[in-house]
The first five atom37 places (N, CA, C, CB, O) and aatype in JSON, in Angstrom:
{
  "aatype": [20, 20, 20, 20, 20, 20, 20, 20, 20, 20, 20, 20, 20, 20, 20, 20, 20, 20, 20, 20, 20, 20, 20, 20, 20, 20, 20, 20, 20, 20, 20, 20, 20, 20, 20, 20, 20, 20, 20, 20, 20, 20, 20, 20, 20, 20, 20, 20, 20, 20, 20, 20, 20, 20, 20, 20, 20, 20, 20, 20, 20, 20, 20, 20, 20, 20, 20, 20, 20, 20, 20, 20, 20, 20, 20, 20],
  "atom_mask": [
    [1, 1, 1, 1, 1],
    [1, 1, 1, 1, 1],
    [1, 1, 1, 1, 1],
    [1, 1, 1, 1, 1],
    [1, 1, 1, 1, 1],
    [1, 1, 1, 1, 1],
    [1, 1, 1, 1, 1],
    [1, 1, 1, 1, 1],
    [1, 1, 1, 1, 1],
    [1, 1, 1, 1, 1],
    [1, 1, 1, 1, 1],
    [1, 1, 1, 1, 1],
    [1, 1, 1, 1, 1],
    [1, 1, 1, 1, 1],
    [1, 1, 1, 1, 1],
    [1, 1, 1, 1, 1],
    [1, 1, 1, 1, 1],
    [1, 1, 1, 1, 1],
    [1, 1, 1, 1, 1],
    [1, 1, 1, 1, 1],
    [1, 1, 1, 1, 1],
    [1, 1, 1, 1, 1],
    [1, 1, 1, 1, 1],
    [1, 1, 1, 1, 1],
    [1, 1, 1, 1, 1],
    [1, 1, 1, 1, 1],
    [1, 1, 1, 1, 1],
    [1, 1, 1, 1, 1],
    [1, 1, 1, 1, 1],
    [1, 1, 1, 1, 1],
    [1, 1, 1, 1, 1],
    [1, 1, 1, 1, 1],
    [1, 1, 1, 1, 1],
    [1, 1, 1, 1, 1],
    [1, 1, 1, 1, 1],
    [1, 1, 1, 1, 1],
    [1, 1, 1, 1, 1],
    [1, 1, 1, 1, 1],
    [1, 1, 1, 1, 1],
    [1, 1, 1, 1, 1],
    [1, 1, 1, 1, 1],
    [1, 1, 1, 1, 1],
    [1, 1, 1, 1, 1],
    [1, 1, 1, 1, 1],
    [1, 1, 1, 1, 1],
    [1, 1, 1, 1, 1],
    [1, 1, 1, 1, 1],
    [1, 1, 1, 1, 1],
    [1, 1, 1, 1, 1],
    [1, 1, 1, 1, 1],
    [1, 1, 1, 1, 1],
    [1, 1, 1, 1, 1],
    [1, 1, 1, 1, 1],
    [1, 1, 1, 1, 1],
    [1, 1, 1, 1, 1],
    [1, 1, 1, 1, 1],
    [1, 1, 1, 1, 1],
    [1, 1, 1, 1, 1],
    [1, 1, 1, 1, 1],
    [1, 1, 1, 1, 1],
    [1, 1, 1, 1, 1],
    [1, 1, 1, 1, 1],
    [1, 1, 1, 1, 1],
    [1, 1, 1, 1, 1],
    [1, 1, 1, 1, 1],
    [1, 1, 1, 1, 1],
    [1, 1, 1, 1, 1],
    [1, 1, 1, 1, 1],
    [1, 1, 1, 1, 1],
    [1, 1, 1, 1, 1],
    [1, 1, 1, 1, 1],
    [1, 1, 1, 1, 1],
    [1, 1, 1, 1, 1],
    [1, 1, 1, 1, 1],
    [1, 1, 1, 1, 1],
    [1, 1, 1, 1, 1]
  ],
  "atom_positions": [
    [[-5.78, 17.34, 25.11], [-6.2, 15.96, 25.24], [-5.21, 15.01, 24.54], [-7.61, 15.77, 24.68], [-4.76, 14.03, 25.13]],
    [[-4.9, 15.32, 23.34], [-3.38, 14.7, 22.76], [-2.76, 14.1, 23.14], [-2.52, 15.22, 22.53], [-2.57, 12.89, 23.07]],
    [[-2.06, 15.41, 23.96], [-0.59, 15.61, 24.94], [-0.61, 14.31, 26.07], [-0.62, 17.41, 26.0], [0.3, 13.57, 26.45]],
    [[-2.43, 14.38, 26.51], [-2.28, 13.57, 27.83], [-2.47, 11.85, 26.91], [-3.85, 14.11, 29.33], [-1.76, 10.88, 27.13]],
    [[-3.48, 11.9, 26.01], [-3.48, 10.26, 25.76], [-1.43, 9.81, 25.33], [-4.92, 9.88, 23.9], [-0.79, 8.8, 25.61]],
    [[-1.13, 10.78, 24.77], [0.57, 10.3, 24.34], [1.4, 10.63, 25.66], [1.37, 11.36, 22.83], [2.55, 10.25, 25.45]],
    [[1.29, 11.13, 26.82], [2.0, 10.58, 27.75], [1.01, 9.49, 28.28], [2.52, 11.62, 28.75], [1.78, 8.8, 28.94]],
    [[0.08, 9.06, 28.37], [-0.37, 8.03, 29.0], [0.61, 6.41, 27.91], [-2.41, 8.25, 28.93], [1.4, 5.58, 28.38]],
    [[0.2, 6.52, 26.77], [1.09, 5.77, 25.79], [2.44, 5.32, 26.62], [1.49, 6.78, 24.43], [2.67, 4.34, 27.32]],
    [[3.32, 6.63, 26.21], [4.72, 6.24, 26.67], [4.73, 5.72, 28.08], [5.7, 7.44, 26.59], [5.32, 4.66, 28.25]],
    [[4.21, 6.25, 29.03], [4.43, 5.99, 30.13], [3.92, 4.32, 30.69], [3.85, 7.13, 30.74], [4.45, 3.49, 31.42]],
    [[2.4, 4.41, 29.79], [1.84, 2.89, 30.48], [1.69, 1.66, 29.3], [0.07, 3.14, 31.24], [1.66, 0.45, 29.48]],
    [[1.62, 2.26, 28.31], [1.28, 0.98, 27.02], [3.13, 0.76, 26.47], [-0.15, 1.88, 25.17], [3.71, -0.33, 26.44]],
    [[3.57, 1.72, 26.2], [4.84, 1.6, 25.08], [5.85, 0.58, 25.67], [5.72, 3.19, 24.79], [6.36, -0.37, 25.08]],
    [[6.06, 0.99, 27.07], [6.38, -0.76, 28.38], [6.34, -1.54, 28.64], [6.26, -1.24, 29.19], [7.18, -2.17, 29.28]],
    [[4.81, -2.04, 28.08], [4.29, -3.52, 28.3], [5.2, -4.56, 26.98], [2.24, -3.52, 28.05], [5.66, -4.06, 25.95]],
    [[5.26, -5.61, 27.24], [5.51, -7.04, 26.23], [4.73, -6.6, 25.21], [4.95, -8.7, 26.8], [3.75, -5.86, 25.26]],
    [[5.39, -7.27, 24.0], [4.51, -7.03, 22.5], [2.98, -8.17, 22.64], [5.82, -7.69, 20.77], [2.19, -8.23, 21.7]],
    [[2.76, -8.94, 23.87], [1.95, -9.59, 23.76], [1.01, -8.77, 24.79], [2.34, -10.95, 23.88], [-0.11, -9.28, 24.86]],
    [[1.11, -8.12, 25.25], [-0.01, -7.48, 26.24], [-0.32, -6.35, 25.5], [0.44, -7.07, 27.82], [-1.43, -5.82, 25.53]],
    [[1.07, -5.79, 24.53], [0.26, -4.12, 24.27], [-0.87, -5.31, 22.96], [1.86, -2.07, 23.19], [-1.99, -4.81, 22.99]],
    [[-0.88, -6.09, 22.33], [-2.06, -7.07, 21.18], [-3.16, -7.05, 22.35], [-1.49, -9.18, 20.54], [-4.26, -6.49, 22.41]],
    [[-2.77, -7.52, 22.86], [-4.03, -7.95, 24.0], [-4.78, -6.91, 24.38], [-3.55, -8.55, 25.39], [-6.0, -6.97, 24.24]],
    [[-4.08, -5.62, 25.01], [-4.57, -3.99, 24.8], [-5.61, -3.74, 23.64], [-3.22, -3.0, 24.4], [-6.79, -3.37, 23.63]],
    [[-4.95, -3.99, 22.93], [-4.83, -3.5, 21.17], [-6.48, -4.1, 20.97], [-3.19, -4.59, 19.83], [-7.45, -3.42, 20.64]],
    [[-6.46, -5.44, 21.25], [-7.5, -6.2, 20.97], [-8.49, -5.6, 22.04], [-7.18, -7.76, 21.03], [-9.43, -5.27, 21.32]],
    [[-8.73, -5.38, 22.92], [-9.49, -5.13, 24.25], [-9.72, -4.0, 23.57], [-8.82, -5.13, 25.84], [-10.85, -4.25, 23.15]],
    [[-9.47, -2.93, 23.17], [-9.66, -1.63, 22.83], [-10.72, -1.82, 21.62], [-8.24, -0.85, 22.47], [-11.86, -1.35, 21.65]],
    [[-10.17, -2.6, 20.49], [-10.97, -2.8, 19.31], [-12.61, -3.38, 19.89], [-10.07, -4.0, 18.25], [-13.71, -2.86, 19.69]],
    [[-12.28, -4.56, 20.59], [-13.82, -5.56, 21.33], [-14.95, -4.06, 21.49], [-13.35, -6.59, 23.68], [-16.04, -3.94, 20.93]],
    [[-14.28, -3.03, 22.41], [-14.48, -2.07, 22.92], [-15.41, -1.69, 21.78], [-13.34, -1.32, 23.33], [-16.63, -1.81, 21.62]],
    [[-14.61, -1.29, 21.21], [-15.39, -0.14, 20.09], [-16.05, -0.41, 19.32], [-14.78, 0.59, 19.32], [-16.87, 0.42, 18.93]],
    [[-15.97, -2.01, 18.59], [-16.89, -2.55, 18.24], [-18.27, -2.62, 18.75], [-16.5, -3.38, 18.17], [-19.3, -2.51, 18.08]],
    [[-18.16, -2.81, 19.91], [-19.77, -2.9, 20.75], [-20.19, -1.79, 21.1], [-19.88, -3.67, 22.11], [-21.38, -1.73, 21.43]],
    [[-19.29, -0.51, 21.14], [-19.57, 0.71, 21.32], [-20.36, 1.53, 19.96], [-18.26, 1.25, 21.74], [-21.44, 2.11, 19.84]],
    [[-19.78, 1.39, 19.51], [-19.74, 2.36, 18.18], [-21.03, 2.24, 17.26], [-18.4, 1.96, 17.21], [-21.46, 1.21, 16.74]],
    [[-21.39, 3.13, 17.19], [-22.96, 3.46, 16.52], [-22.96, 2.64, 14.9], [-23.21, 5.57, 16.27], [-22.39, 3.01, 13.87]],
    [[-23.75, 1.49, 15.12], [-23.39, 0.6, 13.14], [-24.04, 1.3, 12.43], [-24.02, -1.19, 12.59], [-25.11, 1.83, 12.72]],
    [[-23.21, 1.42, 10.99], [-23.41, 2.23, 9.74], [-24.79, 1.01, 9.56], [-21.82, 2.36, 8.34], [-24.47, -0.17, 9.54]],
    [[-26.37, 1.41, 9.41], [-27.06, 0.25, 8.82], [-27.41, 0.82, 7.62], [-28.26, -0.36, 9.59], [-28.49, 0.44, 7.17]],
    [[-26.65, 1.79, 6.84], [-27.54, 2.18, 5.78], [-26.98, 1.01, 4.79], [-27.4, 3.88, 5.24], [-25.93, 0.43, 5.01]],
    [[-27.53, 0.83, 4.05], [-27.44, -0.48, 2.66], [-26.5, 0.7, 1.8], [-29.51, -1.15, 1.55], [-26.72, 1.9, 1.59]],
    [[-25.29, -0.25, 1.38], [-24.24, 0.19, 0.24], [-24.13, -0.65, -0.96], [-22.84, 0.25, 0.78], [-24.38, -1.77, -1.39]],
    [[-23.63, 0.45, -1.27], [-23.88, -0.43, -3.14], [-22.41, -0.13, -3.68], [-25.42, 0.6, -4.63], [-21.58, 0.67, -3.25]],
    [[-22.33, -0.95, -4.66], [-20.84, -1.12, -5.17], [-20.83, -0.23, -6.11], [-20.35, -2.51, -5.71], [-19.66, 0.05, -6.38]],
    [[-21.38, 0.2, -6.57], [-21.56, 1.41, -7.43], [-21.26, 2.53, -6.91], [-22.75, 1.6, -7.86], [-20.84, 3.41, -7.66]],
    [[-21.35, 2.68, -6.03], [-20.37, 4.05, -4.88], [-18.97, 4.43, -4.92], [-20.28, 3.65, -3.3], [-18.38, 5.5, -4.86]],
    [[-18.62, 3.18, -5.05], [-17.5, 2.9, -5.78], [-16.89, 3.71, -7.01], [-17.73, 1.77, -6.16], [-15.8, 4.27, -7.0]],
    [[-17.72, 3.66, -7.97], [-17.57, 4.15, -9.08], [-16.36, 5.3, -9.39], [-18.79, 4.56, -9.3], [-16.44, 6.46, -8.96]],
    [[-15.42, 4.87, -10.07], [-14.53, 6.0, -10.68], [-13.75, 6.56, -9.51], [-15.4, 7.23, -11.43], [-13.35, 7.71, -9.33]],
    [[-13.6, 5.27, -8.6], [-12.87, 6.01, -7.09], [-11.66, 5.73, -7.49], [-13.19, 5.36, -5.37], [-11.44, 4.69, -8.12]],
    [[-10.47, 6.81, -7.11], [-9.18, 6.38, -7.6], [-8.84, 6.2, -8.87], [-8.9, 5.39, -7.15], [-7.82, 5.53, -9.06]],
    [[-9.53, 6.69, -9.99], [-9.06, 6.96, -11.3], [-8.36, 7.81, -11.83], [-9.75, 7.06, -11.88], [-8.1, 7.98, -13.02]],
    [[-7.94, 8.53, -10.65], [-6.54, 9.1, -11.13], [-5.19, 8.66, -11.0], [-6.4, 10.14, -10.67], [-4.11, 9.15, -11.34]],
    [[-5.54, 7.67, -10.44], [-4.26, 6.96, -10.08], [-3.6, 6.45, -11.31], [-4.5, 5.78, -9.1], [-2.38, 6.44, -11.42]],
    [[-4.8, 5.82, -12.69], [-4.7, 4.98, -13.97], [-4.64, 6.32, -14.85], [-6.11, 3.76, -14.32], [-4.65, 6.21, -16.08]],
    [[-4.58, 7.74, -14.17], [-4.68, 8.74, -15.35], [-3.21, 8.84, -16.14], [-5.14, 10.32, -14.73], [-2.09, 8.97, -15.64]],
    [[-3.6, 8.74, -17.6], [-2.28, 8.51, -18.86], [-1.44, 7.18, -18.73], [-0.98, 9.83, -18.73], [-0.28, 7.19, -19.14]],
    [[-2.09, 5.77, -18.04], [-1.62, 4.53, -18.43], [-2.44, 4.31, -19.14], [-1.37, 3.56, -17.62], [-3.64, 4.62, -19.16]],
    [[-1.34, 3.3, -20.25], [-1.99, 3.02, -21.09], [-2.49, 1.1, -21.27], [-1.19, 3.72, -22.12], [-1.76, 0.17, -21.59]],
    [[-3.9, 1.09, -20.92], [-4.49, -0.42, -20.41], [-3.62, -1.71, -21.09], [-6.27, -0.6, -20.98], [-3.23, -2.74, -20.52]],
    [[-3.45, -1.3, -22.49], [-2.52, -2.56, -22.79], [-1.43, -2.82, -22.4], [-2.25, -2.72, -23.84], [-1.17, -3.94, -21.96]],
    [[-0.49, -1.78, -22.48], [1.08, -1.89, -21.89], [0.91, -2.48, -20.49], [1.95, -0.29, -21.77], [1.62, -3.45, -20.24]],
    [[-0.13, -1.93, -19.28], [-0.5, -1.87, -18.06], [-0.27, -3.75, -18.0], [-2.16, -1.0, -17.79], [0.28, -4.54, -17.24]],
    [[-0.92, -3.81, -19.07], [-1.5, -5.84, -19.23], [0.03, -6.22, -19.55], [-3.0, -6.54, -21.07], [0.77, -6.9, -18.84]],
    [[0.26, -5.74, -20.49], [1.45, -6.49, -20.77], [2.42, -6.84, -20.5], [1.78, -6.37, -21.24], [3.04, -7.85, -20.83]],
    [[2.84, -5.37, -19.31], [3.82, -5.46, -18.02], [3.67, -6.6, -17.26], [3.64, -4.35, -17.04], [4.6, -7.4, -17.15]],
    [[2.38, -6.78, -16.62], [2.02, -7.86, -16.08], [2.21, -9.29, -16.29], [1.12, -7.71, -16.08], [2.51, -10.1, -15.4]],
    [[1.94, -9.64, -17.93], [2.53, -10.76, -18.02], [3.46, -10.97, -17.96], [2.42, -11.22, -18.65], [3.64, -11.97, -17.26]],
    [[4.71, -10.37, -18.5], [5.66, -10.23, -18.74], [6.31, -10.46, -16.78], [5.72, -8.84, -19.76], [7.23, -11.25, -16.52]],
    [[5.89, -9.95, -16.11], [6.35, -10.08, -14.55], [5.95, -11.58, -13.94], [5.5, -8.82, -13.56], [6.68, -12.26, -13.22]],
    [[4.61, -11.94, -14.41], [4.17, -13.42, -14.45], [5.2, -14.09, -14.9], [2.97, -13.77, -15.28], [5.88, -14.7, -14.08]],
    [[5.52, -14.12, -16.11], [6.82, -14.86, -17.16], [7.69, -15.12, -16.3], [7.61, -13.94, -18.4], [7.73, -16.15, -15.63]],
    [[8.34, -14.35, -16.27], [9.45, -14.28, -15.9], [9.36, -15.01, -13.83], [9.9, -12.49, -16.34], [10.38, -15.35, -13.23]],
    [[8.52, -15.05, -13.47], [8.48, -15.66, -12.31], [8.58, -17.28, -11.93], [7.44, -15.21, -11.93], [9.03, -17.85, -10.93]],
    [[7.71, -18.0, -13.64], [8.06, -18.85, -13.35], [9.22, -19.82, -14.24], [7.03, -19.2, -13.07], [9.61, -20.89, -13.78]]
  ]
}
């Protein structure tokens, strides 16, 4: 199924003007929007929690700050 949506691509979308494959692009999204089964369960920001904290693992919060100003500073 791949194989066939990526020759359909090259052959019929990758051709068109950069303003028709948006227009595609957009027609596809409309699509799926009205298609697509809505998440109604209620979310909480707390789900959130501790997502990507490894990214801050062994920085250290002040230096982190201080870099920052220091990039502010110097900007203006």
């Amino acid at each position: 199924m791949a194989d066939h949506l990526e020759e359909v691509y090259k052959k019929y979308v990758k051709p068109l003007p950069t303003a028709e494959r948006l227009r595609l692009l957009e027609m596809t999204v409309h699509d799926l929007a009205l298609t697509a089964p809505q998440d109604t369960k209620e979310r909480s920001i707390l789900e959130l929690r501790e997502l990507g904290k490894e990214i801050w693992k062994g920085v250290d919060p002040q230096k982190y700050v201080d870099g920052l100003r220091e990039e502010w500073d110097h900007r203006q």
